[in-house]
C-alpha positions in Angstrom: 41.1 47.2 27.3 43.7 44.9 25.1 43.7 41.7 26.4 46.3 40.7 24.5 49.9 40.1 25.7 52.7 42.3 25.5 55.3 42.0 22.7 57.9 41.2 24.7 56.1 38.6 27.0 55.1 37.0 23.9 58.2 36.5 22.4 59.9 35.1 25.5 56.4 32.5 25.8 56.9 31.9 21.8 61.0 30.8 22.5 60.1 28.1 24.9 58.3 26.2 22.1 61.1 25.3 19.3 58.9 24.3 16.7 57.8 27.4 16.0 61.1 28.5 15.0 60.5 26.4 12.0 59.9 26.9 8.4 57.0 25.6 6.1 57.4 25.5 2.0 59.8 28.6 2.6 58.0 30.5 5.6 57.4 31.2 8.7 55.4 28.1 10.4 52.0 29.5 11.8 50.6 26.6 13.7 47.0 27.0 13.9 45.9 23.3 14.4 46.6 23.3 18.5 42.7 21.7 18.8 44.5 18.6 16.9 47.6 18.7 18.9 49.7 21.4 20.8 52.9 22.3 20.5 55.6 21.4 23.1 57.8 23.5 25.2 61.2 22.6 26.1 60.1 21.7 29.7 58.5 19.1 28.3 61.0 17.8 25.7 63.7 18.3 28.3 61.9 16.5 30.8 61.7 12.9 28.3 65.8 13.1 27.9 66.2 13.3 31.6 64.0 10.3 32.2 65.4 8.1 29.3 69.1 9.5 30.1 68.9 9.4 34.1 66.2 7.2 35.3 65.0 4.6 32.6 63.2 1.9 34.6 59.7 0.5 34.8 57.5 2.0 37.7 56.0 -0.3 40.8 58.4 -3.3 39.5 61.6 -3.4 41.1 63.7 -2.6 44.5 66.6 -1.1 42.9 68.0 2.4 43.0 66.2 3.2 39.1 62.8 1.5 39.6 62.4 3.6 43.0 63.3 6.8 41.7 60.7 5.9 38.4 58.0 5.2 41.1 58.5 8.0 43.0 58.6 10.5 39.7 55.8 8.9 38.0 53.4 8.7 41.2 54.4 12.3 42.0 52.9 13.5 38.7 49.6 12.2 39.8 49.6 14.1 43.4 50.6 17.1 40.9 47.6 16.6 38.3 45.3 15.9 40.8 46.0 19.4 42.4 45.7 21.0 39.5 42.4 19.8 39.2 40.9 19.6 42.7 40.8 16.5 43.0 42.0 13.1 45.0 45.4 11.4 44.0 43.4 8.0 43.3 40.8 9.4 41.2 44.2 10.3 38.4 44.3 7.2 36.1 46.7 7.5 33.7 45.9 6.0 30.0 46.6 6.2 26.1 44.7 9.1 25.7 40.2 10.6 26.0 39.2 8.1 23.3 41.3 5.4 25.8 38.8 6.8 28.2 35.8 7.2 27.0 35.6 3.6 26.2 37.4 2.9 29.6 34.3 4.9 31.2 31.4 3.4 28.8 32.6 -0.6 28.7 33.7 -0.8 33.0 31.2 1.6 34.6 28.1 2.8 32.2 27.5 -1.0 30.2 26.5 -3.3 33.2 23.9 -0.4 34.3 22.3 -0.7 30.9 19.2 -3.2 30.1 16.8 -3.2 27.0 14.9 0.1 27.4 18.2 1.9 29.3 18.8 5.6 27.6 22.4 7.7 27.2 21.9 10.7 26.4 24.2 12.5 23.8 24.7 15.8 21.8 25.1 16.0 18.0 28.5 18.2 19.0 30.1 14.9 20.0 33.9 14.3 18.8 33.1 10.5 17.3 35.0 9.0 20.2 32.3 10.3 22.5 29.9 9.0 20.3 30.8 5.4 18.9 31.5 3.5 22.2 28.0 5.0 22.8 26.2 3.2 20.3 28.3 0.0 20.6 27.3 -0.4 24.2 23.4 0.4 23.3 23.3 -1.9 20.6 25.2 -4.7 22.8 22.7 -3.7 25.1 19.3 -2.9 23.9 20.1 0.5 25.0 18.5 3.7 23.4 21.1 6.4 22.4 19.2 9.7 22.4 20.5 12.9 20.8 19.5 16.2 23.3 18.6 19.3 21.5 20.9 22.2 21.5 19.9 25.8 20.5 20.5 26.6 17.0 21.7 29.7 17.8 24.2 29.6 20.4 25.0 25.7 20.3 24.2 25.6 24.0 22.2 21.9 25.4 18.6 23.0 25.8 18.2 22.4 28.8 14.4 22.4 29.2 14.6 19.7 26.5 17.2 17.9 28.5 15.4 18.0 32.1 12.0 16.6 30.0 14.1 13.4 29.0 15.3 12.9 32.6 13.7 10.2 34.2 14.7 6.9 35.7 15.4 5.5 32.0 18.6 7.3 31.8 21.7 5.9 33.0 24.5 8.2 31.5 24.9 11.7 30.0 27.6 11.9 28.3 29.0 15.3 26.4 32.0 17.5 25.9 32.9 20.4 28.1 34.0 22.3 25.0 33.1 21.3 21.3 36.0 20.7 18.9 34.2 22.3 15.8 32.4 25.3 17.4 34.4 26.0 20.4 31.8 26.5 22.6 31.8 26.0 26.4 28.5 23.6 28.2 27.4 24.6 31.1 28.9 21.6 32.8 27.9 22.6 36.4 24.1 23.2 35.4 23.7 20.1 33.3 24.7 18.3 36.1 23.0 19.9 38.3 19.9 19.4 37.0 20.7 15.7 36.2 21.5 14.7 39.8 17.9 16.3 40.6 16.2 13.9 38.3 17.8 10.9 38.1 21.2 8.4 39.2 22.4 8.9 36.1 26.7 9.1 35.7 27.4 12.1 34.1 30.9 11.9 31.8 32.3 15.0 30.2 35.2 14.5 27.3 37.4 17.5 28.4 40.3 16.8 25.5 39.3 20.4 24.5 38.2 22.3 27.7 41.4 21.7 29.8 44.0 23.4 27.5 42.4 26.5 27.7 41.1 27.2 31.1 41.6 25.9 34.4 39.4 23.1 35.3 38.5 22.2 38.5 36.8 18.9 38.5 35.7 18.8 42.0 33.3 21.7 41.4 31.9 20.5 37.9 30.8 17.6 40.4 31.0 15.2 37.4 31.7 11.1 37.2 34.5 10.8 34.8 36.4 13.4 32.9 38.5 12.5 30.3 41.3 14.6 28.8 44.9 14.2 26.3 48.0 15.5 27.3 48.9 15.9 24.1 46.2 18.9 23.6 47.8 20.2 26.9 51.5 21.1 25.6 51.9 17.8 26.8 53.3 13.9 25.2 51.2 12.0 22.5 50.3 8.7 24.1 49.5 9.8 27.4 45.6 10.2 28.8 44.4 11.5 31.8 40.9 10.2 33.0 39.4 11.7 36.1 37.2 8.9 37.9 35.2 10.1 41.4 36.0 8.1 44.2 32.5 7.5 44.8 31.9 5.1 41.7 35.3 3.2 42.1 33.1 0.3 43.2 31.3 0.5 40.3 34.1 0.5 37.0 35.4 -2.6 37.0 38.8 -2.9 35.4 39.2 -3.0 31.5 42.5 -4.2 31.0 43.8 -7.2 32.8 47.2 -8.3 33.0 51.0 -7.3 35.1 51.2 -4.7 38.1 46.9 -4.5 38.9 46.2 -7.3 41.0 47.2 -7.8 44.6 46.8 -12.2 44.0 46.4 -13.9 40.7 45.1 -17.7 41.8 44.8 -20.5 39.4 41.0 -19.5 38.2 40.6 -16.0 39.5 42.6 -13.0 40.6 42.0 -9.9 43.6 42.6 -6.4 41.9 44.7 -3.4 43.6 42.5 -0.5 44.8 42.4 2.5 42.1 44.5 4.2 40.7 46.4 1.0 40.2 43.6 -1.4 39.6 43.4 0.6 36.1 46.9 0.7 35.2 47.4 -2.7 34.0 51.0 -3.2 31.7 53.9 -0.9 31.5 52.2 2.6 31.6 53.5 5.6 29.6 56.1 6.5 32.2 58.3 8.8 30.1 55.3 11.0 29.3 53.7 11.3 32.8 57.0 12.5 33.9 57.4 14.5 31.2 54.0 15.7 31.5 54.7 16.9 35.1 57.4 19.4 33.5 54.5 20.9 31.1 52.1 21.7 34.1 55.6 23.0 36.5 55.6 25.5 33.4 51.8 26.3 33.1 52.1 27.0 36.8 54.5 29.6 36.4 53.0 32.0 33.9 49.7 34.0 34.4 47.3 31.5 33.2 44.7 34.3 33.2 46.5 36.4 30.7 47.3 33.9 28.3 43.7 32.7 28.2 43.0 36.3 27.9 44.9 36.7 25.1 43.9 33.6 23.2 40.2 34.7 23.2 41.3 38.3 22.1 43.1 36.6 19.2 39.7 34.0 18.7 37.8 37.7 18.5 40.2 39.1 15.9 40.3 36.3 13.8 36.4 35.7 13.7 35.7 39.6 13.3 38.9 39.5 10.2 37.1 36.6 8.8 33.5 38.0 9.3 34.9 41.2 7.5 35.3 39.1 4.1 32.3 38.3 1.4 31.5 34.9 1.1 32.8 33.7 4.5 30.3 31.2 6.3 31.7 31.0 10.0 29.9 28.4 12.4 29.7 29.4 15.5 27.8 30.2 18.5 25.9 33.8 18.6 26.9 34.5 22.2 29.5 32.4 23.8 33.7 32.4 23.5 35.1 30.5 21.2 38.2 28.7 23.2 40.4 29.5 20.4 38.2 27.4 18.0 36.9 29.0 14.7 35.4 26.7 12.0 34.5 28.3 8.6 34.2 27.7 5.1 35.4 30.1 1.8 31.7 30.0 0.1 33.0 27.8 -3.5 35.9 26.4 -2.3 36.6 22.4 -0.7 38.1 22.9 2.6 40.7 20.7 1.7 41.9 22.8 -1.2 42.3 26.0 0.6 44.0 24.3 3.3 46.6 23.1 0.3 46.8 26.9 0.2 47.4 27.9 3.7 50.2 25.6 3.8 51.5 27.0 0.6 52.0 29.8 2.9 53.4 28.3 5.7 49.8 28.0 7.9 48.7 24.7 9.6 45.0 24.6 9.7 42.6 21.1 10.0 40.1 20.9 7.0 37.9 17.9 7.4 35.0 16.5 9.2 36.8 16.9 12.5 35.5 13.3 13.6 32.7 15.1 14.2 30.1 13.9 11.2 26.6 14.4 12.8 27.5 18.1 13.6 28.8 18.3 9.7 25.7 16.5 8.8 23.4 19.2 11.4 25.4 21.7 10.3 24.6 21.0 6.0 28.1 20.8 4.9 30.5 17.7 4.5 33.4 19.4 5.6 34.8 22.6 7.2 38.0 24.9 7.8 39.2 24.8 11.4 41.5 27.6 13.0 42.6 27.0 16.5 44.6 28.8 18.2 46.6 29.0 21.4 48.4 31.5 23.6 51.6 31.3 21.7 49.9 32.4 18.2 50.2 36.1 17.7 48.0 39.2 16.5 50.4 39.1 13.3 49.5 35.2 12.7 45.8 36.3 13.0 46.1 39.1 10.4 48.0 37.5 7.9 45.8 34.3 8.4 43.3 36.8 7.2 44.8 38.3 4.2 46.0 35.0 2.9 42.6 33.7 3.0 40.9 36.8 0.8 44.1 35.7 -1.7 42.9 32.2 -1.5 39.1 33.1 -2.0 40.4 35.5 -4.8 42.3 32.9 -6.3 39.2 30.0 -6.7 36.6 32.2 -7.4 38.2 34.9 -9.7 42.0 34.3 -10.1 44.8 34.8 -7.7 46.7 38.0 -7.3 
């Protein structure tokens, strides 16, 4: 059965983003670097100038007519995340972005549980910012960062390998939900599952690349801290969304101080509001929770199944297009969807110079490490190709994606056409 969209319901979804009417070095733009940053509908552009035009005033600070209606738009937006997700309006903190976070996460709640001899378990898949405030708090600490296995094949946590770690040792596993290099989906529920049974552990997933392409909902993955970008989410830059369970609130003490957290700030110690608040110190990004409120009012009315439908049927063409060619190396897992992730290289040719010529013709694709150096490292190469997609890409994007990269391969290895 095609699972991909109809032409005309993919138009109309293609001209609420604007960008994409745009030209690159004399063509069409085909935006396939959505795992970096999505592209933004009108809702959301739309929803910034009626904020800055209609509204502009700092939340939780005033008693006048702009400062209330600020409040009451910005604290809305959390009731409306927090239903998306499944969970509790006070476990929405709203930050800079998933590193913001992760370090949030591993400096307030996992680093006071940690003693010499302390483990956190890890996965070489890790994006670096679920890595580095890792090993800054084990080396602070006299913590042990250790790496758990994943199969070879499929890129999934072994998780025979991960139950033999768990003992009473190991204070935090912390991984991603989805990897940004291979695109592949952890068994979130399992892991944690079988975590809880061994040990108190606090289990933190980075989401920044799991909640723009499928529905998450948090209270079933049963985690402690989920962190995610809006920007990845058709969403604002600048804005972060960090999931924290109720149940270890008493636990993550704040890690900013300053205006709008406290309840009483005395002369040699201050009293801190209950969350959300307590983490919210400063001026918060008001303009893009608002404005990220108008992205998920226009995620919720489309059929979220058929878009994610029809970005894994484009994720399939492009990897069996790509597969297709000689002298393609592909990375990926043998079994599992791809989340509209597909990392390659052109055997003979730096990443970086065929992504020159992509955007000679008009394609936005990532070549790099994709902060993700012990995967390049496990995976032999310095650098790769990255393709992501998202629902707005098209089968026509995918195909020519595919013929200009035989033209670039052509080109390096035996002279373009």
């Amino acid at each position: 059965m095609n699972k991909l969209l109809k032409d005309e319901t993919l138009k109309t979804l293609r001209s609420a983003f604007p960008i994409l009417k745009s030209e690159i070095n004399e063509k069409p733009l085909i935006y396939f670097d959505n795992a970096a940053t999505s592209q933004k509908p009108h809702a959301m552009l739309d929803g910034l100038k009626h904020y800055y035009t209609t509204m502009n005033a700092n939340s939780h600070r005033g008693v006048h007519e702009l400062a209330r209606q600020t409040t009451e738009a910005y604290e809305a937006v959390r009731l409306q995340i927090a239903d998306w997700f499944g969970v509790k309006e006070n476990e929405i903190l709203f930050n800079s972005g998933t590193t913001m976070g992760l370090n949030f996460v591993a400096q307030s709640l996992v680093k006071p549980q940690l003693t010499p001899g302390s483990k956190v378990l890890v996965t070489v898949l890790e994006h670096h910012s679920n890595l580095v405030p890792w090993q800054e708090i084990a080396k602070a600490t006299g913590a042990e960062l250790v790496y758990i296995p994943v199969d070879p094949e499929t890129y999934l946590i072994d998780l025979d390998a991960l139950e033999k770690v768990l003992d009473d040792t190991v204070k935090a596993v912390a991984i991603h939900h989805v990897s940004n290099v291979i695109g592949v989906e952890q068994p979130i529920q399992e892991i944690t599952q079988l975590v809880r049974q061994k040990t108190q552990a606090f289990i933190i997933a980075d989401g920044a690349q799991a909640a723009p392409h499928m529905r998450v909902n948090l209270k079933e993955l049963n985690v402690d801290a989920y962190l995610m970008s809006a920007h990845k989410m058709y969403g604002p830059t600048g804005l972060g969304i960090a999931y924290l369970n109720e149940r270890v609130h008493a636990l993550a003490a704040p890690f900013l101080f300053g205006g709008e957290m406290i309840n009483v700030v005395g002369d040699h110690s201050s009293d801190f509001k209950n969350s959300p608040w307590r983490y919210e110190a400063g001026t918060q990004p008001i303009a893009e929770v608002i404005a990220f409120g108008k992205v998920l009012q226009f995620l919720q009315a489309q059929n979220l199944e058929a878009l994610y439908r029809h970005e894994q049927a484009l994720t399939n063409r492009l990897i069996e297009g790509l597969t297709a060619i000689p002298g393609i190396s592909l990375y990926r897992s043998a079994t599992e969807p791809h989340h509209g992730i597909v990392s390659f290289n052109i055997d003979g040719v730096h990443p970086h110079d065929a992504a020159t010529g992509y955007d000679l013709e008009g394609i936005a694709v990532r070549a790099g490490h994709h902060c993700a150096q012990p995967l390049m490292r496990y995976l032999g190469v310095v650098a790769t190709l990255r393709a992501s997609l998202s629902f707005y890409n098209t089968p026509e994007e995918v195909d020519y994606f595919v013929s200009v990269t035989e033209r670039i391969k052509e080109f390096f290895t035996g002279g373009f056409r």
